[in-house]
GUMI-299275 format. One line per 2 residues: number of its first residue (from 0); their letters; for each residue x, y, z of N, C-alpha, C. Coordinates in steps of 0.02 Angstrom, whole numbers, plus 50000, padded with zeros to 5 digits. Layout:
# GUMI-299275
NUM) a) X:Y:Z:X:Y:Z:X:Y:Z; ...
END
This chain:
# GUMI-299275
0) xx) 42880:54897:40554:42892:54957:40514:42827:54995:40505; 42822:55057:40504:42781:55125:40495:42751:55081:40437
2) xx) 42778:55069:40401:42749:55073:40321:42710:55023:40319; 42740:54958:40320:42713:54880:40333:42631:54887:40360
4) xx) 42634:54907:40422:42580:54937:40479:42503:54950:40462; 42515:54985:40419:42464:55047:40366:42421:55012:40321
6) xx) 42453:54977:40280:42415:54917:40258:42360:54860:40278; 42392:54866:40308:42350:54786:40347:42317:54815:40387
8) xx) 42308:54862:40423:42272:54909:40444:42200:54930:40412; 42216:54951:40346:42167:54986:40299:42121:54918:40276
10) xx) 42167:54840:40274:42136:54804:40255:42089:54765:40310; 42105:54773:40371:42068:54749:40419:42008:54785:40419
12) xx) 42004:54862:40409:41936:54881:40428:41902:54869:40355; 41946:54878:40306:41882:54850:40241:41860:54803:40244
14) xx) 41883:54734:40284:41844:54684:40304:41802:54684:40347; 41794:54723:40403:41780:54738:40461:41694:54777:40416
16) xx) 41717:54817:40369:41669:54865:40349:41605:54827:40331; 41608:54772:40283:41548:54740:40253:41503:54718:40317
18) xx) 41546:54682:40354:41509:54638:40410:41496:54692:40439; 41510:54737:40463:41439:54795:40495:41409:54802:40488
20) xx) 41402:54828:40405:41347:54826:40358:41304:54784:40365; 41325:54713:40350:41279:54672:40348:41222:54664:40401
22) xx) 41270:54654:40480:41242:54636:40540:41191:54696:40555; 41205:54766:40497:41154:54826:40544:41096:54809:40481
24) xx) 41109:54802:40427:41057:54787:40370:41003:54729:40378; 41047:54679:40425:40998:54615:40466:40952:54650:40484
26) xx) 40977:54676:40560:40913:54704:40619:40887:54734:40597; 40891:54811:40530:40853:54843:40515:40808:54789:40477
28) xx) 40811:54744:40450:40770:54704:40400:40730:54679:40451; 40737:54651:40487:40701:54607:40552:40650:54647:40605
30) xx) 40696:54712:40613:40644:54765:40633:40590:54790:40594; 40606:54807:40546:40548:54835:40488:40516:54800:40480
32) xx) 40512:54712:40480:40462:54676:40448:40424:54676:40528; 40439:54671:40603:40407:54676:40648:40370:54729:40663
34) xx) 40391:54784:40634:40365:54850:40640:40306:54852:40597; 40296:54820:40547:40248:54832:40500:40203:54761:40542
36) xx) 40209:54726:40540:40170:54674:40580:40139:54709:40642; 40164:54758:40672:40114:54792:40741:40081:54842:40690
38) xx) 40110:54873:40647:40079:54935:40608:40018:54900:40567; 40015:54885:40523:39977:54868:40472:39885:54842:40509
40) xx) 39840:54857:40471:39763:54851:40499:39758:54774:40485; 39721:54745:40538:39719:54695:40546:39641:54698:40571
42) xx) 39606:54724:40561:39513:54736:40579:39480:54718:40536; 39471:54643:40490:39433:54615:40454:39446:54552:40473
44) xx) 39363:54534:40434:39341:54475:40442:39376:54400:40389; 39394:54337:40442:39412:54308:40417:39373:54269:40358
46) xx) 39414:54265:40281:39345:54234:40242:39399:54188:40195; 39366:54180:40143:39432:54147:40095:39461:54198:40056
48) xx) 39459:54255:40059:39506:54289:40055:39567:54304:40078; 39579:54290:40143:39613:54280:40203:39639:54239:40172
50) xx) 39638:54185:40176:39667:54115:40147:39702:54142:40085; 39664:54167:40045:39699:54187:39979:39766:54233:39960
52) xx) 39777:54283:40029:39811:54327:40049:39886:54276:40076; 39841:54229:40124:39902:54199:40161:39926:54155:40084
54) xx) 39887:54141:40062:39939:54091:40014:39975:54143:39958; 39969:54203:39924:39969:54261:39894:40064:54266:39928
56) xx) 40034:54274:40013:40111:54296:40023:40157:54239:40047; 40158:54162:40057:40193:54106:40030:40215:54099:39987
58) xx) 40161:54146:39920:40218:54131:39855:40236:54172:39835; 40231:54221:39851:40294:54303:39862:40347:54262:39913
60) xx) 40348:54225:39955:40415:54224:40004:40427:54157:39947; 40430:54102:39910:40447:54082:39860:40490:54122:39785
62) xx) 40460:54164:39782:40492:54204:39731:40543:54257:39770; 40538:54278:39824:40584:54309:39850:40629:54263:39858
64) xx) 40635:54207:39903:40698:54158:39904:40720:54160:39866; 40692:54146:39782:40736:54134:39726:40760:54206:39712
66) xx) 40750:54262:39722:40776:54318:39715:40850:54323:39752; 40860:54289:39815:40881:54291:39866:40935:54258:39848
68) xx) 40924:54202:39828:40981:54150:39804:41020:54186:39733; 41016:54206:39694:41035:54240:39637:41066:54287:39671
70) xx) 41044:54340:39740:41093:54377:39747:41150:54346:39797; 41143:54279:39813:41195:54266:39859:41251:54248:39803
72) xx) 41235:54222:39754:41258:54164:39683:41313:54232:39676; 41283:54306:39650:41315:54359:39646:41360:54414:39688
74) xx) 41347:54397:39738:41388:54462:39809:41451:54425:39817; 41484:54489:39812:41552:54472:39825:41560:54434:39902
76) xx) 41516:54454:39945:41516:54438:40020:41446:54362:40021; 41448:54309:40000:41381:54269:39976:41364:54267:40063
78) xx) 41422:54249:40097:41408:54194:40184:41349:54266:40216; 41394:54319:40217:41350:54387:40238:41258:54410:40206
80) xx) 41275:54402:40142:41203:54397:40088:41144:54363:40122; 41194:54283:40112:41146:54245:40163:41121:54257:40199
82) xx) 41173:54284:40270:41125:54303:40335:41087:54352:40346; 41101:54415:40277:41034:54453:40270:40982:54430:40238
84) xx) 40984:54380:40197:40920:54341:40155:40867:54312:40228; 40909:54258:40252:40856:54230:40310:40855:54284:40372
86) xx) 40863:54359:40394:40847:54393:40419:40775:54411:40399; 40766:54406:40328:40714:54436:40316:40661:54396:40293
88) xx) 40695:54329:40276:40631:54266:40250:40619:54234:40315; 40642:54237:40363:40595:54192:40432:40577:54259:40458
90) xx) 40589:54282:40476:40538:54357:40498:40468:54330:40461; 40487:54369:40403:40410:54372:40364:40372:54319:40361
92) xx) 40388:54240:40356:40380:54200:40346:40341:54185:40420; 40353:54195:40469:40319:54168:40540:40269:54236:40553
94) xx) 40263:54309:40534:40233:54361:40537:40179:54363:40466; 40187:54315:40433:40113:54307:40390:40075:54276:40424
96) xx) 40089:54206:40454:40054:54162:40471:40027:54204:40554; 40064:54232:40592:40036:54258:40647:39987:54310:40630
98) xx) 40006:54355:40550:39929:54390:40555:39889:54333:40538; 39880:54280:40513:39823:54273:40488:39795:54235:40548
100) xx) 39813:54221:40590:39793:54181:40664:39766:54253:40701; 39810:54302:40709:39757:54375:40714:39706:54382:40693
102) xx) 39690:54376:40636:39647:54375:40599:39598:54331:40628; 39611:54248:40619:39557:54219:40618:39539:54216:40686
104) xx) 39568:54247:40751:39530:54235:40816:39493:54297:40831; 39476:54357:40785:39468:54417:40778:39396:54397:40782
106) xx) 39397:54358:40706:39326:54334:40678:39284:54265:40710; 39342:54209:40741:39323:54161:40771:39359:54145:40846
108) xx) 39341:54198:40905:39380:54190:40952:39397:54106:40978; 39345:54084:40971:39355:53990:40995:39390:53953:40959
110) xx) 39426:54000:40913:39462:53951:40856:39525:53933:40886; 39565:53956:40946:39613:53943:41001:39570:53946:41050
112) xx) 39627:53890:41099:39617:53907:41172:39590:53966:41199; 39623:54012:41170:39602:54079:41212:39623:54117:41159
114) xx) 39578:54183:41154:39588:54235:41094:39658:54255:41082; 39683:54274:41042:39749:54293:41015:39748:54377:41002
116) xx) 39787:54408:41043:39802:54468:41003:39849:54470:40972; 39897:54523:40934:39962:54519:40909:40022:54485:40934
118) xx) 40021:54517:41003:40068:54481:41049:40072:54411:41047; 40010:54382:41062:39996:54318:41092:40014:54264:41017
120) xx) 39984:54314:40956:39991:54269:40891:40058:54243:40891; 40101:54309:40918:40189:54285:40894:40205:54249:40926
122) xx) 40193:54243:40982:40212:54210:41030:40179:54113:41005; 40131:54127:40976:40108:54078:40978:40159:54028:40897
124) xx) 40141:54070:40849:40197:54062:40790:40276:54036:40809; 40295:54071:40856:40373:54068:40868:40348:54003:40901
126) xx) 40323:53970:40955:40343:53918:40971:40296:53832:40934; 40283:53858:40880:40255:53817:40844:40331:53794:40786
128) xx) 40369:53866:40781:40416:53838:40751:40471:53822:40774; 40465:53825:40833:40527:53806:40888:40514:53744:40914
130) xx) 40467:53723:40892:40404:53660:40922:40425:53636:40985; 40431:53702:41023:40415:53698:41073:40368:53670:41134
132) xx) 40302:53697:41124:40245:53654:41118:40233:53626:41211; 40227:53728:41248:40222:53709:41290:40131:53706:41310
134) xx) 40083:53713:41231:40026:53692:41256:39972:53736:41292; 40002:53815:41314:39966:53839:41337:39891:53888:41284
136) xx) 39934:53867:41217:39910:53898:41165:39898:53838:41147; 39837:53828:41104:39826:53767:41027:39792:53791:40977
138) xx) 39784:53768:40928:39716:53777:40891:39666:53721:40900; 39588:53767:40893:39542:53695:40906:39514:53699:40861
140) xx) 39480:53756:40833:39450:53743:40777:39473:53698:40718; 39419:53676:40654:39459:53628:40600:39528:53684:40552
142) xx) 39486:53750:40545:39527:53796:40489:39592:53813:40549; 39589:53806:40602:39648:53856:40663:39712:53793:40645
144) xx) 39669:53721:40651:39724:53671:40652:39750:53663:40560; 39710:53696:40522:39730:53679:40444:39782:53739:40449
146) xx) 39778:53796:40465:39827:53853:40460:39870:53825:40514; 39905:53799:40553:39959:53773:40600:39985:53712:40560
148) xx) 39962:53666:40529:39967:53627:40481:40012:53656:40440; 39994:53699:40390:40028:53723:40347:40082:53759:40353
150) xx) 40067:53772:40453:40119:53829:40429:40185:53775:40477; 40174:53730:40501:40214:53668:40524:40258:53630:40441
152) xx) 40212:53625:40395:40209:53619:40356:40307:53651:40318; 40274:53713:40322:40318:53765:40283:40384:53780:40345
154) xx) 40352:53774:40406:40440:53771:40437:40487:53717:40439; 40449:53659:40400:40501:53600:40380:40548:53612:40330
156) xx) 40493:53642:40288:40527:53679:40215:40583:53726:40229; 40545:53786:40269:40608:53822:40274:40663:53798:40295
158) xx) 40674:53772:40368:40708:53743:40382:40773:53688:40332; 40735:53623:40318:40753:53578:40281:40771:53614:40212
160) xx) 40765:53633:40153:40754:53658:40095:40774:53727:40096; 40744:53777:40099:40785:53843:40077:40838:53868:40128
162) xx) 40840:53840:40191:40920:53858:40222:40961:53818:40179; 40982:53744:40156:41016:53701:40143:41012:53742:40039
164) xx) 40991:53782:40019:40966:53811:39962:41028:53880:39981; 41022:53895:40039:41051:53971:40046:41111:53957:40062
166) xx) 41148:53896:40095:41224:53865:40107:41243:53861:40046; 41203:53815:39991:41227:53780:39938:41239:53860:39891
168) xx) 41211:53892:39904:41231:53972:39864:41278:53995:39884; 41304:54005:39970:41337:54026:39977:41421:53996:39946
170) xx) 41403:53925:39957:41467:53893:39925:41504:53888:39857; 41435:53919:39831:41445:53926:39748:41478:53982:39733
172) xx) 41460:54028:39772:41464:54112:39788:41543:54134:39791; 41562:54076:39870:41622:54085:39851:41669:54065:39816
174) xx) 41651:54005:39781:41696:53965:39731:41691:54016:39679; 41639:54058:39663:41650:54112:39611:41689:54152:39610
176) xx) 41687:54172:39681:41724:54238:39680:41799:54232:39689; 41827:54152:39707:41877:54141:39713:41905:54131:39631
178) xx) 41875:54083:39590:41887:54085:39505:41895:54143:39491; 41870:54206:39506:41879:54267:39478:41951:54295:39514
180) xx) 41967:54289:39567:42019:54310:39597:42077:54299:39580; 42078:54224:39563:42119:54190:39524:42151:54187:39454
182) xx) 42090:54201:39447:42061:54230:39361:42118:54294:39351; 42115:54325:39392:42133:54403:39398:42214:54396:39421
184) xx) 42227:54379:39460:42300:54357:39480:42333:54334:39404; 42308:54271:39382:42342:54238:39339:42348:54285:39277
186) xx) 42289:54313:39260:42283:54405:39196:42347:54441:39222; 42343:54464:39281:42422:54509:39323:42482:54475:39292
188) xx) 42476:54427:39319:42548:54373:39336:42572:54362:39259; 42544:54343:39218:42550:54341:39147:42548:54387:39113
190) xx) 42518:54449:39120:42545:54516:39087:42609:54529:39107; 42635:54533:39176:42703:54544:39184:42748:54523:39145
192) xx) 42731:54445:39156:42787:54388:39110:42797:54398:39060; 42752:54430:39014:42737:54452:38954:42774:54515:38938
194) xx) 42785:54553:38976:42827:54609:38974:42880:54621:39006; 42895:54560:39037:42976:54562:39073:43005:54531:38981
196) xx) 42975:54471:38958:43002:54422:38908:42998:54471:38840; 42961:54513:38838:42957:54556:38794:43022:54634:38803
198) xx) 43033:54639:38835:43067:54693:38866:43145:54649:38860; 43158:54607:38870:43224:54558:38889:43259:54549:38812
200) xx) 43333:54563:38838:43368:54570:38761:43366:54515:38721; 43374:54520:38649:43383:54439:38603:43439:54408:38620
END
């Protein structure tokens, strides 16, 4: 039927609608944080400031997670939330640590195998967390292997800990939004009853 049709129709693309959203709100998130990683000045000397910066933005991506999780706890869409949350916390999270390996082969080219430019940093980041580890890259210096350390370190974490942090939200997310649905049905369903039984002769 014409009529039947129309419905389910309107409701397919409002489902259809978020997940667009989401999947184009990903890449733009993933792009922008790469875009600013080629953009941003990277022409100073490595010191403990550097260090102070890299740890500065570890615990900005700490407080962002927990930002992150609160909005998955809250979105009507949590599974989607999610996959824009870690769009934008492993981006940033492997693009700190590659500037600061920019950085430190800027100031200490022998601190790798072979000098690092931008390119070479990501490249080198991504398969440290892919632990891949085909070797053509290392660190030799003591500070090159303390920053690979840490940042080996922190892709256990991410990995292990705030993905298994961003499921456990999502599951909460939807058990919420299902209590509310329910919530809402049963408010419907019982106002009716309430006014069929009210309306119905003595």
């Amino acid at each position: 039927m014409p009529g039947g049709d129309g419905p389910a129709r309107t409701g397919g693309s409002r489902g259809r609608h978020p997940l667009l959203l989401g999947i184009l709100r990903s890449l733009l998130t993933s792009a922008g944080v790469l875009v600013l990683y080629f953009v941003l000045p990277m022409d100073r000397e490595f010191s403990a400031g550097t260090v102070a910066a890299l740890g500065a933005g570890v615990l900005a991506m700490g407080m962002l997670v927990a930002w992150q999780v609160r909005a998955i706890l809250q979105s009507p869409h949590p599974a989607l939330r999610a996959i824009e949350a870690v769009a934008l916390s492993l981006p940033l999270f492997l693009l700190i640590f590659a500037a600061a390996y920019v950085v430190l082969s800027s100031t200490e080219p022998d601190a790798f195998t072979e000098p690092l430019n931008r390119v070479d940093s990501l490249y080198f980041v991504v398969t440290v967390f892919a632990t891949v580890g085909f070797g053509d890259i290392s660190a030799v210096s003591p500070i090159a292997r303390m920053l690979v350390t840490g940042q080996m370190v922190g892709d256990l974490i991410l990995i292990g800990l705030v993905l298994r942090v961003f499921m456990t939200a999502v599951d909460q997310g939807r058990r919420r939004a299902a209590g509310q649905e329910d919530a809402s049905s049963t408010g419907i369903g019982g106002g009716l009853t309430r006014r069929a039984a009210g309306s119905s002769p003595d």
